[in-house]
mmCIF file of the C-alpha atoms, coordinates in Angstrom:
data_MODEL
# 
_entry.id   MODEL 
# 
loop_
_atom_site.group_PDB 
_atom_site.id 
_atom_site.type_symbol 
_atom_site.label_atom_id 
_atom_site.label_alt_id 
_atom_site.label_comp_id 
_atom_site.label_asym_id 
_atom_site.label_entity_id 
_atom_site.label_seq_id 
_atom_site.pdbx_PDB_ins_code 
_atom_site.Cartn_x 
_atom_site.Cartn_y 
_atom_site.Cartn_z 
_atom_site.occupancy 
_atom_site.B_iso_or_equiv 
_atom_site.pdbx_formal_charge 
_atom_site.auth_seq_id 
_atom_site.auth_comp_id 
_atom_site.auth_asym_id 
_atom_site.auth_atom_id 
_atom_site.pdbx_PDB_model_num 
ATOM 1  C CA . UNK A 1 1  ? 91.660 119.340 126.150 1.00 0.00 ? 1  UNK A CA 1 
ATOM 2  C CA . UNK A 1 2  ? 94.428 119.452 123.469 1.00 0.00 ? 2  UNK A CA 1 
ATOM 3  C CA . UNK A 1 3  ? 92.534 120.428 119.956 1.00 0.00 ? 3  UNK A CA 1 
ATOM 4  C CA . UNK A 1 4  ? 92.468 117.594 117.072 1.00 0.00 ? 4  UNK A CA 1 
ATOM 5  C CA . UNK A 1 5  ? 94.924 118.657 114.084 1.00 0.00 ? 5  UNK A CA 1 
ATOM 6  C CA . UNK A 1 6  ? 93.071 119.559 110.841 1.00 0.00 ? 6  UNK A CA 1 
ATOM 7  C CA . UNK A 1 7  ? 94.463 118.918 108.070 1.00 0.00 ? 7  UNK A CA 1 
ATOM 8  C CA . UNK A 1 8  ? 92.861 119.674 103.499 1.00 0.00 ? 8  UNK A CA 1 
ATOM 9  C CA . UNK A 1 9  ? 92.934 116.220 101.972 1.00 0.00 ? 9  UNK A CA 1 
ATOM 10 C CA . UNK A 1 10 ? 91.857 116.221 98.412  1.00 0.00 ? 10 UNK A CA 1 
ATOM 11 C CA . UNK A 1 11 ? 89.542 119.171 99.111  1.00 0.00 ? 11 UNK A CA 1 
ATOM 12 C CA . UNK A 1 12 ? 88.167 117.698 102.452 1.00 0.00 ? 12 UNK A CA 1 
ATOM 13 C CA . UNK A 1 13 ? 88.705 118.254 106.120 1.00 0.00 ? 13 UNK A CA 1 
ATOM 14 C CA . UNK A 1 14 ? 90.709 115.391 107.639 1.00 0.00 ? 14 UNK A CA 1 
ATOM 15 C CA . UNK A 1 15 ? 90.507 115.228 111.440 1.00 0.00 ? 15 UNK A CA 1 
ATOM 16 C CA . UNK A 1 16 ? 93.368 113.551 112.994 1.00 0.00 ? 16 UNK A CA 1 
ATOM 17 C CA . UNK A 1 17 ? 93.237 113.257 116.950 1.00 0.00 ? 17 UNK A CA 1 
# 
């Protein structure tokens, strides 16, 4: 299963799949 990109928005944890 291919792992969801994480990216630091504004100080928060933005999941992209």
């Amino acid at each position: 299963n291919p792992k969801p990109s994480v990216s630091w928005v504004k100080g928060e944890t933005v999941v992209k799949v």
